[in-house]
C-alpha positions as CSV (number, residue, x, y, z in Angstrom):
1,X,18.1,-24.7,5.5
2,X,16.1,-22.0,3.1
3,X,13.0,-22.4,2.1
4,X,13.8,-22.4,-1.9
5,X,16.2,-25.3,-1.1
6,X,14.2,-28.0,1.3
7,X,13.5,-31.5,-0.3
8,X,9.9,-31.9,-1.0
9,X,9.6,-35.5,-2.3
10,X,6.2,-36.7,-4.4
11,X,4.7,-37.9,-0.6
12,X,6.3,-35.5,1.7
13,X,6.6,-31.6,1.7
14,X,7.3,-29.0,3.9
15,X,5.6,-26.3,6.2
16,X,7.1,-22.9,6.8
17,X,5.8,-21.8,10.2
18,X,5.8,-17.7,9.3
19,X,5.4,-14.7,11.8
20,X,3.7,-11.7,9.4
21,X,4.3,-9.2,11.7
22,X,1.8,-6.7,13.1
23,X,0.2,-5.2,10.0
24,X,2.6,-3.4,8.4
25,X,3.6,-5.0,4.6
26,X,6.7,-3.9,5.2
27,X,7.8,-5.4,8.1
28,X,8.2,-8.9,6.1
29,X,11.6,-10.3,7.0
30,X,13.4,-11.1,3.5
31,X,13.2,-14.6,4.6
32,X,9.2,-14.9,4.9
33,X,9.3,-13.1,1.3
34,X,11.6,-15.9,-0.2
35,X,9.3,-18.2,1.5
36,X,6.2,-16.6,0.6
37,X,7.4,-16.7,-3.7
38,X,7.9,-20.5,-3.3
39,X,4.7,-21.7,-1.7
40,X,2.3,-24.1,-3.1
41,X,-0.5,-23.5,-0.6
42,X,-0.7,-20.4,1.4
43,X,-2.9,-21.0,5.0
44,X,-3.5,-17.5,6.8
45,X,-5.2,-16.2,9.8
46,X,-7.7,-13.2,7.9
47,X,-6.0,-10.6,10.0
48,X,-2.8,-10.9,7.4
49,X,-3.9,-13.0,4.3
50,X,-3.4,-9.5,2.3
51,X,-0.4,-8.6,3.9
52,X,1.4,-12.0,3.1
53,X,-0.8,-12.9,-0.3
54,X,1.0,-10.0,-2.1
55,X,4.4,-11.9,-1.9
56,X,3.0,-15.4,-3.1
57,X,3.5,-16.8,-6.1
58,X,0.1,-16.7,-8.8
59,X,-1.5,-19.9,-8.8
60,X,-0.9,-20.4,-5.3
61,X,-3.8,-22.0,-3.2
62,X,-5.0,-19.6,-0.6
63,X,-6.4,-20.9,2.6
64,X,-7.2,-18.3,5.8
65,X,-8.1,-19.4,9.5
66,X,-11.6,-18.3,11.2
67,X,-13.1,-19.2,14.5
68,X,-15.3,-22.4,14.1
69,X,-19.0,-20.8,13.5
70,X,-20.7,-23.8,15.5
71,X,-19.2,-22.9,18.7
72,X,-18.8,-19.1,19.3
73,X,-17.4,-20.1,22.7
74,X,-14.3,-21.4,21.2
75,X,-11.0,-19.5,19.1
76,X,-9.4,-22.8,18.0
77,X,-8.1,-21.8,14.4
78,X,-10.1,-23.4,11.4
79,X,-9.4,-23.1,8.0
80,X,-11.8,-21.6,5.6
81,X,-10.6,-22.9,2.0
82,X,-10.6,-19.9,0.1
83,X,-9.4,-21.3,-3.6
84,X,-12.4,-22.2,-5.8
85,X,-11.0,-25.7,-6.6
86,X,-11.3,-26.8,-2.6
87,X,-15.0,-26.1,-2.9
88,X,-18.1,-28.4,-4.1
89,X,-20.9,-26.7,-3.6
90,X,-19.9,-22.7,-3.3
91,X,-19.6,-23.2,0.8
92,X,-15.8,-23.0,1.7
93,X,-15.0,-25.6,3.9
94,X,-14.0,-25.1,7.1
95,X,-11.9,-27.2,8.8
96,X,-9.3,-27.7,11.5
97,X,-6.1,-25.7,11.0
98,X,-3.3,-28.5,12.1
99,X,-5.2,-30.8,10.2
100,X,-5.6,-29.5,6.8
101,X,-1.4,-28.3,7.2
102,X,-0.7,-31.5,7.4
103,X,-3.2,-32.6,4.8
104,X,-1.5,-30.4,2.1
105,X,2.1,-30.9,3.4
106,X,1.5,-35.1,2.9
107,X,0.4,-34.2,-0.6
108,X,3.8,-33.3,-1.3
109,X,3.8,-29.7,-1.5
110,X,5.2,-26.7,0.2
111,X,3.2,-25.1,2.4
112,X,3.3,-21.7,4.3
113,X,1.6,-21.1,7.9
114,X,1.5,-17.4,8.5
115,X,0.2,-16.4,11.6
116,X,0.2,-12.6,13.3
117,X,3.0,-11.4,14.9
118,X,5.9,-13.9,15.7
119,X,4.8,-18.1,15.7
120,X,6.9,-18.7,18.7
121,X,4.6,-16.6,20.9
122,X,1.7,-18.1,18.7
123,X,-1.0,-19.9,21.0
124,X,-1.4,-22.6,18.7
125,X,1.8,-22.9,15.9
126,X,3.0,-25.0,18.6
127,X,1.0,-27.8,18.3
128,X,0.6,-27.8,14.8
129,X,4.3,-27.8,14.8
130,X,4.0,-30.9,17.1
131,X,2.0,-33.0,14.8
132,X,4.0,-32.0,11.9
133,X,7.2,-33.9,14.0
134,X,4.8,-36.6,15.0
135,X,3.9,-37.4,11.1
136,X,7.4,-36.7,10.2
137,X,6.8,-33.5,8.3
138,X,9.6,-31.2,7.8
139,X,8.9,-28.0,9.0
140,X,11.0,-24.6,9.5
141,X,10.0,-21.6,11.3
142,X,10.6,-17.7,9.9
143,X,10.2,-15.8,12.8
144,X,8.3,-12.1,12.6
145,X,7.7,-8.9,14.6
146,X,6.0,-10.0,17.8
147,X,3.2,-7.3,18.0
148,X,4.1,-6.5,21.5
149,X,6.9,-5.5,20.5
150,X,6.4,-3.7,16.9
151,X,3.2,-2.1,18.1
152,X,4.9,0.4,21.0
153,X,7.3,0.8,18.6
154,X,5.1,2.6,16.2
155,X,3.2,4.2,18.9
156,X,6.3,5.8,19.9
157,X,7.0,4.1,22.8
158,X,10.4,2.7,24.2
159,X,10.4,-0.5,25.9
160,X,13.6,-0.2,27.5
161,X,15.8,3.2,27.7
162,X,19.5,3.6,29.2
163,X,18.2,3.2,32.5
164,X,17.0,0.2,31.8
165,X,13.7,-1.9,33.4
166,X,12.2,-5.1,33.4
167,X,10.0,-6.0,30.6
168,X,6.7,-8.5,31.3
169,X,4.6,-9.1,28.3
170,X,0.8,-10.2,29.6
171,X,-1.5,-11.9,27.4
172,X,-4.7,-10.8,29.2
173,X,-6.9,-13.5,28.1
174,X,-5.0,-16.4,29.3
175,X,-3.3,-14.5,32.4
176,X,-3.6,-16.1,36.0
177,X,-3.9,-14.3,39.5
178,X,-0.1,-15.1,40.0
179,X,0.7,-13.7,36.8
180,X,-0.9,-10.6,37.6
181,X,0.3,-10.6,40.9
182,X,3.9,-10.9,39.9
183,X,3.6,-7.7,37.2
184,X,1.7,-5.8,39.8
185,X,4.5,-6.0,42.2
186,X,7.1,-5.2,39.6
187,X,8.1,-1.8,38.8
188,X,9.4,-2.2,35.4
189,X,7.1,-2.4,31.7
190,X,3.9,-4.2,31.1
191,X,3.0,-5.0,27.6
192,X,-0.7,-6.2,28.0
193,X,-2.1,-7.7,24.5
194,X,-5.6,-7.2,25.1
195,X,-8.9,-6.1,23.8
196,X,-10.5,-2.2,23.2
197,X,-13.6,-3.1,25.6
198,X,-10.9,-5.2,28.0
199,X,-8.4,-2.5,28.8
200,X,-10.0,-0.8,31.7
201,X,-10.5,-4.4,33.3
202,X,-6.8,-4.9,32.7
203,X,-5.8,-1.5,34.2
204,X,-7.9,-2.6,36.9
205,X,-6.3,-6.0,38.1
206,X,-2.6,-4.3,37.7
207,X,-4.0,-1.3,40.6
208,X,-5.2,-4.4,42.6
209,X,-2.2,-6.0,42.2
210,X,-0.1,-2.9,43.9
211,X,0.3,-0.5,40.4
212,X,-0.3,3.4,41.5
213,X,-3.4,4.6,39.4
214,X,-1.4,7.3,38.3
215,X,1.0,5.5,36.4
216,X,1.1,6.4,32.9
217,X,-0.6,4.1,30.0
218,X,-0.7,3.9,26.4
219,X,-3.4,1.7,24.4
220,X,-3.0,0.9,20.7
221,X,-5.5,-0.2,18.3
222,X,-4.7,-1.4,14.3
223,X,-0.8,-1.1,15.3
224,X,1.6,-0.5,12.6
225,X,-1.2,0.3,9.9
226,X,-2.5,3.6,8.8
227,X,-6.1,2.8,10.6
228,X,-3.4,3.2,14.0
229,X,-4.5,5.2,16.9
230,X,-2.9,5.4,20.3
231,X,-4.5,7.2,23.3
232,X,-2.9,8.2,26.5
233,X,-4.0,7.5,30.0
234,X,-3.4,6.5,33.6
235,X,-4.3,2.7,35.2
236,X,-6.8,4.8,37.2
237,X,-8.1,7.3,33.8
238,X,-8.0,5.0,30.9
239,X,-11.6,3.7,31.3
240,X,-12.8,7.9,31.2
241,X,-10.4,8.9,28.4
242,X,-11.8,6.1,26.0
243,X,-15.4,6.6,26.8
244,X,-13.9,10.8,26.2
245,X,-12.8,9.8,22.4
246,X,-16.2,8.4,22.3
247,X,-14.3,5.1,21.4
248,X,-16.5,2.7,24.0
249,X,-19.1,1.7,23.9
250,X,-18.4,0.4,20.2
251,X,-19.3,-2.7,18.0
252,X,-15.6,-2.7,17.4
253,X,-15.0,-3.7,21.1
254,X,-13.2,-6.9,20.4
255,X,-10.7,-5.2,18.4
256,X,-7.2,-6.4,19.4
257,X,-5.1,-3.8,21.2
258,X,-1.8,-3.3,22.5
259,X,-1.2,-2.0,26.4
260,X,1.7,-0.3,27.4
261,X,2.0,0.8,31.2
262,X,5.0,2.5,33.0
263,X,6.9,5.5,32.9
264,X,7.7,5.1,29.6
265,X,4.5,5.3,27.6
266,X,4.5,9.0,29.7
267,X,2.7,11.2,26.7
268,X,5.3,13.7,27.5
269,X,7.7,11.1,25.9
270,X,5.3,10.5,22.7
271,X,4.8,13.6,21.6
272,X,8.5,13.2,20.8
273,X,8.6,9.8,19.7
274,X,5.4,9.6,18.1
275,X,7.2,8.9,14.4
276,X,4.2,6.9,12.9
277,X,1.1,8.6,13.7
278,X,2.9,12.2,13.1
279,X,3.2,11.6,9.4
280,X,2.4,14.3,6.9
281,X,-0.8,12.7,5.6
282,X,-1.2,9.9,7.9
283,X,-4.5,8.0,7.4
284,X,-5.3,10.5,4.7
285,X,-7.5,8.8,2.1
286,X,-6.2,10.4,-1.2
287,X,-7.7,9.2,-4.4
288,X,-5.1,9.2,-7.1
289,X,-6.9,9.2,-10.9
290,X,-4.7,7.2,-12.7
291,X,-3.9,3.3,-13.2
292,X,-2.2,1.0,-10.8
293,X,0.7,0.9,-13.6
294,X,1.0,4.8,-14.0
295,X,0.1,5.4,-10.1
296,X,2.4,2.4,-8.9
297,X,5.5,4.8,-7.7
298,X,3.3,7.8,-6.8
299,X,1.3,5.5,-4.4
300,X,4.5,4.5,-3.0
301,X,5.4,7.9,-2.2
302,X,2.0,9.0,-0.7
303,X,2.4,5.4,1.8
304,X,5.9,7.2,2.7
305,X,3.9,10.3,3.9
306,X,1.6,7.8,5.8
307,X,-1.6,8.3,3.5
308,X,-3.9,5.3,2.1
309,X,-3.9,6.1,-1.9
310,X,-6.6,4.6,-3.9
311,X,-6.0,4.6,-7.9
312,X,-9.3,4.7,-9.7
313,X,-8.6,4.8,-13.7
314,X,-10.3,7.5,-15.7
315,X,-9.0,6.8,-18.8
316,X,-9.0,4.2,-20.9
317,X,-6.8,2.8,-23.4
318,X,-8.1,1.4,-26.8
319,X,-7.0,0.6,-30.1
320,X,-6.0,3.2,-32.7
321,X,-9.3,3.4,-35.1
322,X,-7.8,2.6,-38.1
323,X,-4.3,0.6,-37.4
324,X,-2.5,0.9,-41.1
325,X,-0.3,3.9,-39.9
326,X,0.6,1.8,-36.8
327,X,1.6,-1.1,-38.8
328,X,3.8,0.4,-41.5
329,X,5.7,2.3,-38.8
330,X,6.0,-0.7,-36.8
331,X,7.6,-2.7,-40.4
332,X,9.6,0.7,-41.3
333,X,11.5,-0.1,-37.7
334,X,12.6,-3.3,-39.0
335,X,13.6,-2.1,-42.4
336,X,15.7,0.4,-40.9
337,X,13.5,4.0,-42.1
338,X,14.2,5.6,-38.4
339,X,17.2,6.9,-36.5
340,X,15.0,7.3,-33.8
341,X,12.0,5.9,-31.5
342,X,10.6,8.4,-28.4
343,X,8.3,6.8,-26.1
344,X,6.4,9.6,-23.6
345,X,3.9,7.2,-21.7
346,X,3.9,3.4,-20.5
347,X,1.0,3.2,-22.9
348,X,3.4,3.6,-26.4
349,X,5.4,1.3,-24.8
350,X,2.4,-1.1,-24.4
351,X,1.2,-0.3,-27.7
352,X,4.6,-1.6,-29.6
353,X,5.2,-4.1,-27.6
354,X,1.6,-5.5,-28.6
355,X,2.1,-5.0,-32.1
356,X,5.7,-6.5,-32.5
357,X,4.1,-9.7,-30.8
358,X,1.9,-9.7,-33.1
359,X,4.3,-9.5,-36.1
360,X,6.5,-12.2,-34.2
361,X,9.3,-9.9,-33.4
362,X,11.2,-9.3,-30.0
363,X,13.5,-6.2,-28.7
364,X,16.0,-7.3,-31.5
365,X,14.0,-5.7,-33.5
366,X,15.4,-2.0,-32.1
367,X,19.5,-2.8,-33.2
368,X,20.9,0.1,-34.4
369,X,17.8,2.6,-33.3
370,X,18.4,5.1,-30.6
371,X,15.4,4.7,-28.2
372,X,14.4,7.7,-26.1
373,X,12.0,7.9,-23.0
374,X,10.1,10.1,-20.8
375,X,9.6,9.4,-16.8
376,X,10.9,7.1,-15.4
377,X,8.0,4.3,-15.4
378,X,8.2,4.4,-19.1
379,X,11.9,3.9,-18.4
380,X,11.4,1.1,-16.7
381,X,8.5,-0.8,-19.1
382,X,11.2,-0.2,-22.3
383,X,13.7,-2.3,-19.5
384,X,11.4,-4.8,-19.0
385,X,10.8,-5.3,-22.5
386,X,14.6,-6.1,-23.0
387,X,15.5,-2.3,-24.1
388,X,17.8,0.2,-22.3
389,X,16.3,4.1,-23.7
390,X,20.1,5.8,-25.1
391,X,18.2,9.4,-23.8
392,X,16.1,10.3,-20.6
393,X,15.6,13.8,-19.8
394,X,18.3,14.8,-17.6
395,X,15.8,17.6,-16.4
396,X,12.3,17.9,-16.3
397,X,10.5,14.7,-17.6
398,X,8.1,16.0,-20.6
399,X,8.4,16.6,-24.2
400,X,9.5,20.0,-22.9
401,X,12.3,18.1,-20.7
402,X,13.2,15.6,-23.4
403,X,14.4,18.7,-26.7
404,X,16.3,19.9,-23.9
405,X,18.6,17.3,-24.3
406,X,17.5,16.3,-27.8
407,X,20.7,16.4,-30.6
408,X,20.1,18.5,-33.4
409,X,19.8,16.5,-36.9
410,X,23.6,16.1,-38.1
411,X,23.7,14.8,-41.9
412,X,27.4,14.0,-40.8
413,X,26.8,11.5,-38.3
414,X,23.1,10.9,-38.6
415,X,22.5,8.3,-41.3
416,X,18.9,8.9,-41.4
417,X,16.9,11.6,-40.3
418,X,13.7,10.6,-39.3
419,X,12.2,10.0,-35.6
420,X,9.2,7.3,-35.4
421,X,7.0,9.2,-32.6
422,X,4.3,6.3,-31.5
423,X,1.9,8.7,-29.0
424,X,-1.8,9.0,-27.8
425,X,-4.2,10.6,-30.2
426,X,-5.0,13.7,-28.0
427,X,-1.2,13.8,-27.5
428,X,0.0,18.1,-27.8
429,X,2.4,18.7,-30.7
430,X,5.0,20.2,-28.7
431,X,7.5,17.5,-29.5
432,X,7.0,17.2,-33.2
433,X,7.4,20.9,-33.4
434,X,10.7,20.8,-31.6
435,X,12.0,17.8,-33.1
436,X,11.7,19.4,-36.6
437,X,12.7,22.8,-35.7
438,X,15.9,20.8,-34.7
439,X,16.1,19.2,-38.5
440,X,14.2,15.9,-37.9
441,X,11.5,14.4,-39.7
442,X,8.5,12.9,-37.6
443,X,6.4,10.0,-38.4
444,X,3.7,11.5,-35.4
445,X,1.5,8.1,-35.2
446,X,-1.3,7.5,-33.3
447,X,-0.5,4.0,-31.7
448,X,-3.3,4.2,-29.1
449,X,-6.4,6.2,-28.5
450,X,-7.7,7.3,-24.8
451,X,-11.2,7.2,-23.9
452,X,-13.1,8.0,-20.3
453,X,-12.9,5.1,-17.9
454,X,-15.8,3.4,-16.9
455,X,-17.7,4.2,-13.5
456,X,-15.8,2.9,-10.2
457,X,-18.0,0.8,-8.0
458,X,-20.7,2.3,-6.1
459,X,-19.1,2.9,-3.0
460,X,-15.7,4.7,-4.4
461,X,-18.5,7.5,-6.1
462,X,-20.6,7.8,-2.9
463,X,-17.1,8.2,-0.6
464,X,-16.2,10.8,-4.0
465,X,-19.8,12.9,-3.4
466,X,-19.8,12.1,0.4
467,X,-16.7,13.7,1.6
468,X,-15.0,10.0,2.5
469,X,-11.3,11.2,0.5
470,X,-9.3,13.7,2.3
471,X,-7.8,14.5,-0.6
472,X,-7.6,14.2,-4.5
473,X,-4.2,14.2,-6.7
474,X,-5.5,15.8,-10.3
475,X,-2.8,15.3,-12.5
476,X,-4.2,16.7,-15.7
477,X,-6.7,18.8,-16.9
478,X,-8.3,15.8,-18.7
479,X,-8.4,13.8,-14.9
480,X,-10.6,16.2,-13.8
481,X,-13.2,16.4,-16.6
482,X,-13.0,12.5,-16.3
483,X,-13.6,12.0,-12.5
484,X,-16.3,14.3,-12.3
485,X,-17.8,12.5,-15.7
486,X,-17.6,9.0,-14.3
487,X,-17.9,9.6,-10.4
488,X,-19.0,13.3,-9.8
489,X,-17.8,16.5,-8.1
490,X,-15.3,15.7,-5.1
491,X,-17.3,16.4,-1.7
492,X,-16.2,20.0,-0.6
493,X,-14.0,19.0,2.6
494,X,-11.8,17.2,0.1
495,X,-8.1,18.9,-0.3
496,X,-8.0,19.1,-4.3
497,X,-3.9,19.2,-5.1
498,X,-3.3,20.1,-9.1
499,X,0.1,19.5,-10.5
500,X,0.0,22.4,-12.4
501,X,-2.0,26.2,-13.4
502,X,-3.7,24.8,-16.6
503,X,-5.2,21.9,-14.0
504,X,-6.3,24.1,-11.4
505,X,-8.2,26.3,-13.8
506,X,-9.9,23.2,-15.2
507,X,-11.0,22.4,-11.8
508,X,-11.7,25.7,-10.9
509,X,-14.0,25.4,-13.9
510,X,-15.8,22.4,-12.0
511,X,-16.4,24.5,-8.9
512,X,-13.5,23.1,-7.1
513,X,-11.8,24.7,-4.7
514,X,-8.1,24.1,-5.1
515,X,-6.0,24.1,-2.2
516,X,-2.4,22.6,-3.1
517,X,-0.7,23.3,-6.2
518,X,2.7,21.6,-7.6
519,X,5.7,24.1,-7.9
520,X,6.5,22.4,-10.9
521,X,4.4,19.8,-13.4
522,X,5.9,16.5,-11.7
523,X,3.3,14.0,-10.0
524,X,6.1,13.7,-7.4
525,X,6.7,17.3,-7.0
526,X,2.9,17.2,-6.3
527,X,2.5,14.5,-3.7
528,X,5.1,16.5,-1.7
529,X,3.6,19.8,-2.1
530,X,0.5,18.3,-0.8
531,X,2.4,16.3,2.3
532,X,3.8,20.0,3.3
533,X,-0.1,21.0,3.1
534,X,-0.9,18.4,5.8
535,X,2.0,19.4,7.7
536,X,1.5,23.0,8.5
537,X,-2.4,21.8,8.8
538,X,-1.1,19.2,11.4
539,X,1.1,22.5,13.3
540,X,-1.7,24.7,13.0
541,X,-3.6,22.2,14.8
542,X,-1.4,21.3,17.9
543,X,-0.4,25.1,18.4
544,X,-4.2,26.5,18.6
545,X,-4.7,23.1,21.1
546,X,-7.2,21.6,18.6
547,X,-7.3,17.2,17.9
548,X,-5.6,17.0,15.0
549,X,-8.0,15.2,12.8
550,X,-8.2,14.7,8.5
551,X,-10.3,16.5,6.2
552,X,-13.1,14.0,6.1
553,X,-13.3,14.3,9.8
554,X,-14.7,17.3,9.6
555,X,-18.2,18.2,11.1
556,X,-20.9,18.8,8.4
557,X,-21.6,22.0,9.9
558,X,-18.3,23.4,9.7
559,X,-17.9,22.4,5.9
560,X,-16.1,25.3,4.1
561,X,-17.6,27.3,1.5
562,X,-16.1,27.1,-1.9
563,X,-15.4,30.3,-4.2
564,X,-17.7,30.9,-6.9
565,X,-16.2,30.6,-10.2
């Protein structure tokens, strides 16, 4: 029975048990999503509370499990309440994780228990599925990626192959003697789920057990994220190849990781299957200077090439100064003055939307105006305010793009011949000359001003200065006078990509180096131009024998110099 159709009554409600998967957001089965946008309280381990929180409905109650803090000795899942309505005092509470399930399912709502990996191979969804039976609780289970099985799979590593092999999955922590006994006489894969600073010991108890030390190993850490690395060893090498990558001794010993051993995991094989970790980008940290809204689909893209994007704003938008012009356009739209409306940004979207709430008036309010748009976010804001744009550039998405394909002014068929152009006030008057060299009058109007962003926290401007982005996406000329106003000068290992000449000289200007430029002014255009960058930087790499590493991984002493301007 789904999830959106289960009876929960004003006594009882329900508990979805949910795997999360290994890491990766998008390995969310549609069914945990549906579960995930009908949840009253939302209970999960830390390790995925942002991976599932994104799909939850707002208002949800969040609760995520922790070890119990008076007894170190112990993992038994508690729950740290982390909504502030569950708190008295400021101290989340912390208690135990069956218990406070069933406390919020008997309160009649619908609860979600999202655990890493798969619940059926969960140590303890099983008895919190118990006493949910034992109090009568319904309860359903969504089942996810187990992470022995979605982790190789990143890592480039086949389980099973045409040949085919046994396949033992080993918990190491909970193994007995006659488990590893059993997997040390096989000759098929071993999945060992593990820990960094346990792996060696691991190897170890599998050569006792009869393995050969030189059978082949692969180990794992952060699986299925963009913080993945896998290293390749032997049973007999792996404890020298980790202490090699300078990887142990670390504070980070504890870290989960994911064990493969057998003839598959041969690094021969990964360097062909390595999909994930072979990206373009992958791991890059690329600051992008522009608003979740406008950096929304370009983020997207740059998580496609494997990179981590991080939008800082550095702009914002305020209020035209004086808002007469804005409001006699706004009532000349109703009293039918314009045969056209041309949005070029989310923003003039934004700002008429505001101002026709304000007047009481809805997307009615556009019968019988042609509506034009440029790029396809701005596309899609005029759709969510209940408007479909008659004209998007069928080519290049600017004011350039959109006279392409603008009609001349035809007294014939054209009623009126006036355009209502609602734009930025530092906006270029390329469009208003076009439109009237094509016979139309423009109302230019300045329905919202743009002014430099405040500063981004501390640490965003130190990893700016410090060399922690491996790259930086200017988009504009004014995104580069703006970052360096409101964070300073991007650290000189930093790959600076411009979308465009008139951008590169602006950060040329800055004493930037610039490294990637887009063939043509499109933000996506420019996030592919600087995936090819990492590409031949990741071929250049492998075929001169060199680690390939990212541009903040570079050695301060090998920093390069950048041209003087």
């Amino acid at each position: 029975m789904s999830p959106t159709t289960f009876p929960a009554g004003p006594e009882q409600g329900h508990v979805t048990f949910l795997g999360a998967g290994p890491g990766d957001p998008g390995l969310l089965t549609l069914r945990a999503v549906e579960a995930l946008a009908h949840a009253d309280v939302l209970v999960a381990e830390h390790e995925v509370l942002d991976v599932v929180r994104t799909h939850a409905r707002q208002g949800v109650s969040e609760v995520h499990t922790d070890t119990d803090p008076s007894d170190p000795g112990t993992s038994t899942p508690q729950l740290k309440v982390v909504d502030g309505a569950s708190t008295t005092s400021g101290v989340p509470a912390v208690r135990d994780a069956a218990h406070l399930v069933m406390e919020a399912a008997r309160g009649g709502r619908r609860v979600v228990r999202a655990v890493t990996g798969d619940p059926g191979l969960d140590t303890y969804a099983a008895e919190e599925m118990l006493a949910c039976a034992a109090a009568g609780v319904p309860f359903e289970v969504v089942p996810g990626i187990a992470n022995a099985v979605g982790v190789p799979a990143y890592a480039g590593v086949p389980l099973r192959d045409a040949e085919g092999a046994d396949v033992r999955f080993v918990d190491a922590r909970t193994a007995s003697d006659r488990c590893w006994t059993e997997v040390g006489a096989s000759d098929g894969t071993v999945v060992v789920s593990t820990t960094l600073d346990s792996v060696a010991a691991a190897a170890g108890e599998l050569v006792s057990a009869g393995r050969k030390p030189d059978t082949p190993m692969t180990v794992t850490i952060a699986g299925t994220t963009t913080r993945q690395r896998t290293w390749s060893a032997t049973l007999g090498t792996v404890a020298q190849t980790l202490k090699q990558a300078k990887v142990l001794p670390s504070p980070d010993g504890g870290r989960p990781v994911i064990a493969v051993v057998g003839e598959r995991s041969a690094s021969a094989r990964r360097d062909q299957l390595s999909w994930f970790e072979s990206k373009p980008l992958f791991g890059w940290k690329v600051l992008v200077p522009r608003t979740k809204e406008q950096a929304a689909s370009l983020s997207d893209q740059l998580r496609s090439y494997g990179a981590v994007p991080s939008e800082v704003p550095t702009i914002a938008v305020e209020p035209p100064r004086t808002p007469q012009q804005m409001e006699r356009a706004v009532k000349g739209l109703v009293t039918g003055r314009y045969e056209w409306i041309a949005f070029t940004s989310v923003n003039a979207v934004k700002a008429v939307r505001e101002k026709f709430e304000e007047y009481g008036l809805d997307a009615r309010a556009f019968a019988g105006i042609k509506v034009a748009a440029v790029g396809e976010q701005t596309a899609k804001a005029l759709i969510a305010f209940g408007v479909k744009p008659d004209l998007v550039p069928s080519g290049e998405q600017s004011a350039a793009g959109l006279l392409e394909d603008w009609p001349p002014y035809d007294p014939v068929f054209d009623p009126i011949d006036r355009v209502f152009l609602p734009r930025a006030d530092i906006a270029t008057e390329t469009l208003v000359a076009g439109l009237i060299e094509l016979g139309w009058e423009v109302d230019d109007v300045t329905a919202y001003r743009t002014v430099r962003a405040s500063p981004p926290p501390a640490t965003t401007r130190e990893a700016i200065k410090g060399g922690g982005f491996d790259a930086v996406l200017f988009t504009s000329s004014s995104t580069v006078r703006n970052l360096v106003g409101i964070a300073g000068k991007p650290h000189n290992v930093t790959v600076i990509a411009c979308i465009g000449p008139a951008t590169a000289k602006t950060a040329e200007e800055h004493g930037l180096r610039v490294d990637v430029m887009a063939p043509e002014p499109s933000v996506h255009k420019l996030a592919e131009a600087l995936a090819d960058f990492g590409l031949h930087r990741r071929a250049s790499a492998l075929e001169a024998g060199d680690p390939v590493t990212r541009p903040s991984e570079r050695r301060p002493g090998a920093r390069r110099r950048r041209s003087s301007t």
